[in-house]
C-alpha positions as CSV (number, residue, x, y, z in Angstrom):
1,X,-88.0,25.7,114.4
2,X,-91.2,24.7,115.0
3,X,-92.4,22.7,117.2
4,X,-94.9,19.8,116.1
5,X,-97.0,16.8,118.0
6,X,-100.0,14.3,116.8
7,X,-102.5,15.1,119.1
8,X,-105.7,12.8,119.8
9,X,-109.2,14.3,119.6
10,X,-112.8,13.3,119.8
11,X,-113.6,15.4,117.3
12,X,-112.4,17.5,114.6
13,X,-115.6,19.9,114.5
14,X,-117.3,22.2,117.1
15,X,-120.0,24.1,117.4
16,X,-119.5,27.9,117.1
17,X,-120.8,31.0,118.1
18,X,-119.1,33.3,115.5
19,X,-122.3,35.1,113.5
20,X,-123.4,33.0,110.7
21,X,-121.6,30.0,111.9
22,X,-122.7,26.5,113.2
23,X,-120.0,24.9,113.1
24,X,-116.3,25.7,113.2
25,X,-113.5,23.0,112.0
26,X,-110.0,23.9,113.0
27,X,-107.1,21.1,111.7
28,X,-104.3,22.4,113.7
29,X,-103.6,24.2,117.3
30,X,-101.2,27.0,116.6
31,X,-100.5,28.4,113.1
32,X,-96.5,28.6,112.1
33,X,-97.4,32.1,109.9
34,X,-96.2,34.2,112.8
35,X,-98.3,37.1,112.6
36,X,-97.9,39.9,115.1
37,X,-101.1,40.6,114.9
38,X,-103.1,37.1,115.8
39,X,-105.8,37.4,118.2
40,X,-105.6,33.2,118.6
41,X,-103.0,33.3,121.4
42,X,-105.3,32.6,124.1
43,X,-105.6,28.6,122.5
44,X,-102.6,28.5,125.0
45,X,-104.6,28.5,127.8
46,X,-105.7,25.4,126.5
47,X,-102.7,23.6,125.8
48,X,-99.1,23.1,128.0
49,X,-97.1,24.7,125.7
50,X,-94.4,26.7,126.8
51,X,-93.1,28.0,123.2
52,X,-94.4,31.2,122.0
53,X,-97.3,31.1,119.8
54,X,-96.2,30.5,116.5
55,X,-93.7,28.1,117.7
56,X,-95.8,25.0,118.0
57,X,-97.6,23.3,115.9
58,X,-100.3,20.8,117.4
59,X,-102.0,18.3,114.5
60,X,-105.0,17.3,115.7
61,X,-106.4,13.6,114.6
62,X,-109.8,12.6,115.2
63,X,-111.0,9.3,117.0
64,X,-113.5,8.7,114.3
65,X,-114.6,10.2,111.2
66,X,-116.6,13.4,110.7
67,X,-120.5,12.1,111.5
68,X,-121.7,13.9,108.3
69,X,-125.1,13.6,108.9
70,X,-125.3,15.8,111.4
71,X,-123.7,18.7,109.1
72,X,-127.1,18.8,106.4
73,X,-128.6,22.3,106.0
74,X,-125.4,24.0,108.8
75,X,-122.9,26.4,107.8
76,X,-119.1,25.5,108.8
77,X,-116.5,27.2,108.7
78,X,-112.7,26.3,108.1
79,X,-110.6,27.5,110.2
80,X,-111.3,30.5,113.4
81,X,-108.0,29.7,115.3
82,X,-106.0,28.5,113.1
83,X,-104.4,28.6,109.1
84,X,-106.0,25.2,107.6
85,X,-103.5,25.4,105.0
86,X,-100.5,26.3,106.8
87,X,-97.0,25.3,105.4
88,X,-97.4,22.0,106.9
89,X,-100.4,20.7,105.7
90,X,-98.6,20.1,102.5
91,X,-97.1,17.0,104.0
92,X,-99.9,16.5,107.3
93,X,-102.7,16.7,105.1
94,X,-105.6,16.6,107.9
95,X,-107.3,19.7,105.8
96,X,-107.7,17.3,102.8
97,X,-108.8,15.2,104.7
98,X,-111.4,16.6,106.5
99,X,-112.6,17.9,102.5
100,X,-112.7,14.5,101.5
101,X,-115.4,13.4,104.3
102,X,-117.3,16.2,103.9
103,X,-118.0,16.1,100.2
104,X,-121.7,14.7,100.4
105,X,-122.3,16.9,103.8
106,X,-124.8,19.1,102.0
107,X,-123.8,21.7,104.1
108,X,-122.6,25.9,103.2
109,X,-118.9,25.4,103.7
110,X,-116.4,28.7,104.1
111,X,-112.5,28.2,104.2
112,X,-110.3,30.9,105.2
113,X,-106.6,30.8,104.6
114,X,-103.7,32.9,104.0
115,X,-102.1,30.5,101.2
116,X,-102.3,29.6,98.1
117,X,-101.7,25.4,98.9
118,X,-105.6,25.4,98.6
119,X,-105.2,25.2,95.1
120,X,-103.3,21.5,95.8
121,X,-107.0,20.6,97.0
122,X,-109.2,22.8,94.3
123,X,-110.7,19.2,92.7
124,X,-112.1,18.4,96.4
125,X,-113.0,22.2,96.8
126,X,-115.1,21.8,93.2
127,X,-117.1,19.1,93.9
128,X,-118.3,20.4,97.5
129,X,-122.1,21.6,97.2
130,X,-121.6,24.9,98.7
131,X,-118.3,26.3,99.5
132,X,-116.6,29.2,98.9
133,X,-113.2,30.3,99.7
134,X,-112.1,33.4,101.4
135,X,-108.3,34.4,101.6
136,X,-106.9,36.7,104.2
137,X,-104.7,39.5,102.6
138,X,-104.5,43.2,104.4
139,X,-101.5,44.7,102.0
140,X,-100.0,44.3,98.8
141,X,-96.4,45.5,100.0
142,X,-94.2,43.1,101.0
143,X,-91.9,45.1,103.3
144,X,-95.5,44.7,105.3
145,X,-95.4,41.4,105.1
146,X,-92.3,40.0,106.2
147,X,-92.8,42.3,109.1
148,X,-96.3,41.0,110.5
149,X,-97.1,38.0,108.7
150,X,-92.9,36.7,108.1
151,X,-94.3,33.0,107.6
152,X,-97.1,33.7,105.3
153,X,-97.7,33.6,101.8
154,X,-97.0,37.1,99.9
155,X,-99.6,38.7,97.9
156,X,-98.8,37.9,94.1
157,X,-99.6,34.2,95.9
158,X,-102.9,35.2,97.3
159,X,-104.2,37.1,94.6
160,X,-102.9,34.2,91.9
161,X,-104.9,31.3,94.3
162,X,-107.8,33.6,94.0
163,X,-107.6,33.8,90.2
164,X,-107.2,30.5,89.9
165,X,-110.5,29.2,92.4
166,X,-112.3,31.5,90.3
167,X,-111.3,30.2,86.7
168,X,-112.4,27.1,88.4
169,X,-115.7,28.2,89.5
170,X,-115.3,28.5,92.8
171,X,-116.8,31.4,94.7
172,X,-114.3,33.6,96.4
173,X,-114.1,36.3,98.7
174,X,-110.9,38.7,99.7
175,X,-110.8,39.0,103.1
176,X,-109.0,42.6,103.8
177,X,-108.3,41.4,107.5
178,X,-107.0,43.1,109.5
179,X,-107.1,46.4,108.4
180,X,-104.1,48.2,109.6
181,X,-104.5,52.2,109.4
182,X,-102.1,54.2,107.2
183,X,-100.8,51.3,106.3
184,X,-103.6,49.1,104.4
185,X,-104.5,51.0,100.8
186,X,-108.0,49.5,100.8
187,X,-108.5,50.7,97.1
188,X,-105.0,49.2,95.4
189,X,-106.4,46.0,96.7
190,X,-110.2,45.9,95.7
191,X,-108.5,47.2,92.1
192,X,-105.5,44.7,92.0
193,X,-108.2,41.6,92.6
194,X,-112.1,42.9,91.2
195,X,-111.7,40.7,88.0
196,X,-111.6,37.4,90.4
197,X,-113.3,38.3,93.9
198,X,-117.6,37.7,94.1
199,X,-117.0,39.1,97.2
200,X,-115.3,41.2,99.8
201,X,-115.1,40.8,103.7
202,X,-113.7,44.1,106.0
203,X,-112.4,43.8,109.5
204,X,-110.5,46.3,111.2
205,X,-107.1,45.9,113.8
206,X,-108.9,44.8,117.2
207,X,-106.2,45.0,119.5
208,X,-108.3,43.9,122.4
209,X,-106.3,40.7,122.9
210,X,-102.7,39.2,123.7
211,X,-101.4,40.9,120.4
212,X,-101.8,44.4,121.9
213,X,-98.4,45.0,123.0
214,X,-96.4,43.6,120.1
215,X,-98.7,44.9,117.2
216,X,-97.5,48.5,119.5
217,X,-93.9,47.8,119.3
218,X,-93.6,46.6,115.6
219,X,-95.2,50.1,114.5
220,X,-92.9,52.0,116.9
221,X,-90.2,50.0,115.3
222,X,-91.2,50.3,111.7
223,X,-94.1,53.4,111.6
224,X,-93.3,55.8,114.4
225,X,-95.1,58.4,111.9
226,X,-98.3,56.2,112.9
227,X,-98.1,56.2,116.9
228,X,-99.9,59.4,117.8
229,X,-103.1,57.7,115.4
230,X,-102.6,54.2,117.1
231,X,-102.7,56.0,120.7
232,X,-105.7,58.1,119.5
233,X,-107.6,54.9,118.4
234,X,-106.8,52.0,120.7
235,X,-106.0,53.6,123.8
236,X,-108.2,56.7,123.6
237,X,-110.8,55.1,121.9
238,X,-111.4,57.8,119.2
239,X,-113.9,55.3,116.4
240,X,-114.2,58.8,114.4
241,X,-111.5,57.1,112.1
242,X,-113.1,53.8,111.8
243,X,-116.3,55.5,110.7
244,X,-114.8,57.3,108.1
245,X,-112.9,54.5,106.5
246,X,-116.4,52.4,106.9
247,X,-118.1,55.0,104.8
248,X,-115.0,55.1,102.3
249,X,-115.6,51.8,101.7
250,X,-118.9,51.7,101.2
251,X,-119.1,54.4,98.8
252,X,-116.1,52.6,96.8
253,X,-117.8,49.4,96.6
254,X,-121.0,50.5,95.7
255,X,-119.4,52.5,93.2
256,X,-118.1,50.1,91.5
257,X,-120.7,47.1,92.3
258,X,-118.7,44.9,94.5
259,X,-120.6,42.6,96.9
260,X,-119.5,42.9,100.4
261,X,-119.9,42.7,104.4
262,X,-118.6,45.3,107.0
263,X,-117.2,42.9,110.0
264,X,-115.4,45.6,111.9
265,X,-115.2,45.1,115.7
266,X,-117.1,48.3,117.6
């Protein structure tokens, strides 16, 4: 069960210092996709929650409405800590929301999800200036997925929301993040979504956070095979790996002329 509270705040957007990003716009504290993997954990610090992350739900409303004005010319990004279009925003609806007031923001807008109930808000999506829409998918097996990501969309649903912004002219980017190694077949995705992706976005595992210890237990549990090359590259350090698969992709993608951006961690 997860646990859910309105929560006042002065203001649904901040300013960010992720690269390329002015502002960042996150609905929600928490995200109920459970992924072994997220990095966002530390938000606790910032809230009293006792449940474990992915347990809680906080729905953030705003005192006043987004002061557009002050958005012209920036680049904003939805969400960094959080799925904007987690299974409850379908009845919340503080993502459509926020769409709605920024429709004459004139500024570059980027949303990142996991799930395809972005498509319930393509007409807003359509009639932005500048937006494009980037969804999260790392593997098209869903053994994976109801493993690390149990709460999240699988891929036929990510890669069909994909199609479907991009039959509407939206601009769209896959973003393979993260990238687990000898687990995430980098190629079967770029092939399975090239017809309907401008763009792709790569970021490897970091495991330089809270999710350390139970991203280690999950491949004990289900890739043992995999320890002895999770022990050489997170707690010896070894980037040789990395730097091949970096090159791999680069090679593949310029192969086959695919736009796209290297964003692994060093």
């Amino acid at each position: 069960m997860i646990v859910r509270r309105i929560v006042p705040v002065k203001s649904l957007v901040a300013p960010s210092k992720l690269p390329g990003t002015d502002f960042v716009i996150n609905p929600y504290i928490g995200c109920p996709h459970q992924c072994v993997y997220c990095y966002a954990e530390f938000m606790k610090r910032f809230t009293n929650h006792t449940e474990d992350w992915g347990d809680f739900l906080d729905i953030k409303r705003a005192e006043k409405p987004i002061d557009i004005r002050k958005l012209a010319g920036k680049r904003i990004v939805i969400s960094s800590v959080t799925d904007p279009y987690n299974a409850f925003e379908k009845r919340y609806q503080v993502t459509r929301h926020i769409l709605e007031q920024l429709q004459n923001a004139h500024a570059a807008i980027t949303i990142i999800t996991k799930s395809d109930l972005i498509l319930r808000d393509i007409d807003l999506i359509g009639r932005l200036e500048n937006a494009k829409v980037a969804i999260s998918l790392n593997s098209l097996d869903d053994t994976f997925r109801r493993r690390f990501e149990p709460r999240a969309p699988d891929a036929s649903r990510r890669l069909s929301a994909l199609r479907r912004l991009h039959e509407a002219g939206i601009r769209t980017i896959l973003f393979m993040s993260p990238i687990f190694p000898g687990i995430t077949r980098f190629a079967d995705i770029l092939d399975a979504s090239q017809a309907f992706t401008g763009e792709y976005w790569f970021e490897n595992l970091n495991l330089d956070n809270m999710a350390r210890n139970r991203v280690a237990r999950a491949i004990g549990q289900y890739y043992p095979e995999l320890v002895p090359l999770y022990r050489t590259l997170y707690r010896e350090g070894d980037r040789t790996w990395w730097k091949r698969l970096a090159r791999d992709i680069e090679t593949h993608c310029r192969q086959h002329g695919m736009a796209f951006r290297n964003l692994f961690h060093n």
